[in-house]
NUFI-403448 format. One record per residue (C-alpha): residue in one letter; x, y, z. Coordinates in steps of 0.05 Angstrom, whole numbers, padded with zeros to 5 digits, always signed. Each point is the difference from the previous one (the first is absolute). Layout:
BEGIN
AXYZ...
//
This chain:
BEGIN
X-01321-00852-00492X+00006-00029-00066X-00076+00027-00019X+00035+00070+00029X+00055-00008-00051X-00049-00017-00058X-00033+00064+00006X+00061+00053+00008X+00019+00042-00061X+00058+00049-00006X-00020+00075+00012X-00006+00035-00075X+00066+00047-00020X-00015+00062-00005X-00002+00028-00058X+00064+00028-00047X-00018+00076-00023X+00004-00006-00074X+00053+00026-00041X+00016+00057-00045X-00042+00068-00005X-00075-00002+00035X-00055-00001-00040X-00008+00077-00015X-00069+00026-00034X+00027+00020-00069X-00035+00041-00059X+00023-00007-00073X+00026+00067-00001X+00052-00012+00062X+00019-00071-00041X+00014+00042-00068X+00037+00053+00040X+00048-00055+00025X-00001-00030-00057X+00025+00063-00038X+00055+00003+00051X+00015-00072-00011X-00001-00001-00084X+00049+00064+00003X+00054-00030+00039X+00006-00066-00024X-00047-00005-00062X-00052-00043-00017X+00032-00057-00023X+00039-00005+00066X-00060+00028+00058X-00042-00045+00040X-00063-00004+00029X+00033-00018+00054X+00042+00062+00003X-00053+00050-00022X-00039-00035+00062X+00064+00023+00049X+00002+00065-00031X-00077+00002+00010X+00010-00016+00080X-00055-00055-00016X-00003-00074-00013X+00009-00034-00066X-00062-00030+00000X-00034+00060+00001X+00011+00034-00064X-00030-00056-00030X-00069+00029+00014X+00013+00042-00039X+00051-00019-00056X+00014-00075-00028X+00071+00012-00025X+00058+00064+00001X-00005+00008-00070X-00075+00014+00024X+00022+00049+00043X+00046+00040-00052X-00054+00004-00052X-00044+00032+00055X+00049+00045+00013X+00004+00027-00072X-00083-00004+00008X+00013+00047+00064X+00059+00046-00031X-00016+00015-00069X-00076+00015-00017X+00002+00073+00042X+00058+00016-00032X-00030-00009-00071X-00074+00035+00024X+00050+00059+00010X+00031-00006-00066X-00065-00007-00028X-00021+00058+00031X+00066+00041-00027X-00012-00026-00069X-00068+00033-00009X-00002+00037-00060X-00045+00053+00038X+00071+00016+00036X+00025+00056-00036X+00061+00024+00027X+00058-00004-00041X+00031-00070-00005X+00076+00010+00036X-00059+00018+00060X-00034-00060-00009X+00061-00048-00006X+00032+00032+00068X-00067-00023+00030X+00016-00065-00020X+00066-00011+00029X-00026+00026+00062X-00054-00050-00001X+00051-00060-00008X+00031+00037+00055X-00047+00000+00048X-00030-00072-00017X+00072-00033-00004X+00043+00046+00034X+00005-00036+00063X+00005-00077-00022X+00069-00012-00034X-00002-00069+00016X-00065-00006-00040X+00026+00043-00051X+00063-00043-00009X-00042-00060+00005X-00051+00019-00050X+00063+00002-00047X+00033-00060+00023X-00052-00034-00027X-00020+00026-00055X+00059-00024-00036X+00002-00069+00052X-00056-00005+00023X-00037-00072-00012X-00037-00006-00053X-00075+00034+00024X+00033+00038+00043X+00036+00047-00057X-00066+00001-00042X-00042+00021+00064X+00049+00061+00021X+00005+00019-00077X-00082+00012-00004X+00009+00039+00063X+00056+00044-00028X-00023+00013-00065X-00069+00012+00036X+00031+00062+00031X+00045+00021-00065X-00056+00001-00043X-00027+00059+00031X+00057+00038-00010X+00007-00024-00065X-00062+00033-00014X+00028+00060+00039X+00056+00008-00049X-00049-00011-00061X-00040+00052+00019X+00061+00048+00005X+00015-00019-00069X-00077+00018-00028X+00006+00071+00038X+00067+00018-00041X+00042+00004+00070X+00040-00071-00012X+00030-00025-00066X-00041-00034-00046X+00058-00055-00017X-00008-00025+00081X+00000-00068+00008X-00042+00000+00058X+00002-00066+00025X+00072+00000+00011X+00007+00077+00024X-00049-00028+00052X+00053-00062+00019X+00052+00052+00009X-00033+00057+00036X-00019-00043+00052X+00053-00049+00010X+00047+00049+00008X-00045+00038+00057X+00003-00072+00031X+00078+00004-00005X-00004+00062+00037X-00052-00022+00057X+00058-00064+00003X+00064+00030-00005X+00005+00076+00016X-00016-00005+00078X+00061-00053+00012X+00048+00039-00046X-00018+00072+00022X+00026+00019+00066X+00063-00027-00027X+00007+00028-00069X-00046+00062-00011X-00003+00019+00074X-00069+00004+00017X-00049-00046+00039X-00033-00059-00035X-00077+00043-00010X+00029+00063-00021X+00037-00037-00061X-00046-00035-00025X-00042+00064-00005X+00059+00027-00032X+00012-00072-00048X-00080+00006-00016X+00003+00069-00025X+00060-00005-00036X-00021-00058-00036X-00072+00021-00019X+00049+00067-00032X+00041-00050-00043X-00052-00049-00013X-00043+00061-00028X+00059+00027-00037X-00003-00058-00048X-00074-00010-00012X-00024+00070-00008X-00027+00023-00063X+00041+00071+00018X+00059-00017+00034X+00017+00071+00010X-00071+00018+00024X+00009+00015+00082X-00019-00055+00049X-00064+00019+00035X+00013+00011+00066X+00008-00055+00048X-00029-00006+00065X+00045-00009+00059X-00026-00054+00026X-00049-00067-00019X-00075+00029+00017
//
């Protein structure tokens, strides 16, 4: 009996399924596409890995196979976003392009268009820091920007050489304002138009683009009075 007693052990527990989100097979793409989602609505400063992970549908532990840290993850993103947007631009700022230069500068917003046009949390995060950002941070979206607006600063320079936009340009900052103010329009004109101007959110900023490449041309031209080249209807 007591031998009996010696030799009894309590049957094992089974065991407790674990907690959170299963272990899901992740790729770094998927991780930067939640992590975009996560960085636009509450910013770097205040995301998470661990929220990026729940937006993800994956386990925390998991995006560190790929990245060590979010700020990781956001300069990845910029890695991700930016360089086929400036291999366009490149390509648009080839001096072999000889169509007129209003031509070539409609190109360009249509390029930030279709590059940018969908993220306005990125957009407004891109900014956010840029003038917050932590210190790194700021420098490493700067080099990606100006990346993309030297090309069509060259654009602009090569309007001026061909006689078709004033000589007294300053370049670098008709660059700043030609395409901040496109990013204005990507931002604000599909919450404010079906309420003000009437029309659904795609069709005004078609409208917003055009009419702003008009003004924006108005001031820079060497002719002012010259006619606009025709623009076409649409982004190609």
């Amino acid at each position: 009996m007591i031998q009996h007693s010696l030799n009894w052990s309590p049957m094992p527990s089974p065991a407790r399924p674990p907690r959170g989100p299963k272990p899901t097979r992740m790729d770094a793409d998927q991780l930067l596409d939640a992590a975009q989602e996560v960085f636009g609505r509450e910013g770097l400063r205040a995301a998470s890995l661990r929220a990026i992970a729940r937006q993800a549908g994956c386990d925390p532990a998991l995006i560190y196979y790929h990245f060590d840290s979010k700020e990781a993850m956001f300069t990845a993103l910029l890695a991700k976003r930016f360089p086929p947007l400036v291999e366009d631009l490149r390509r648009l700022a080839d001096p072999a392009d000889e169509r007129h230069t209003a031509l070539r500068l409609w190109d360009v917003l249509g390029l930030y268009h279709r590059h940018l046009g969908g993220d306005p949390g990125l957009r407004g995060l891109i900014r956010g820091e840029i003038v917050r950002g932590a210190e790194g941070i700021q420098e490493l979206i700067q080099s990606r920007v100006i990346g993309a607006a030297t090309q069509v600063r060259a654009l602009l320079e090569q309007g001026i050489a061909r006689g078709e936009v004033r000589k007294d340009l300053h370049t670098l900052l008709s660059t700043f304002f030609l395409l901040k103010l496109q990013l204005e329009i990507l931002d604000v004109l599909p919450v404010i138009a079906p309420r003000i101007l009437g029309l659904p959110p795609e069709q005004a900023v078609a409208e917003g683009e055009r009419a702003w490449l008009q003004l924006f041309w108005r001031g820079i031209a060497a002719d002012p009075t010259a006619p606009l080249p025709p623009l076409p209807a649409i982004h190609d």
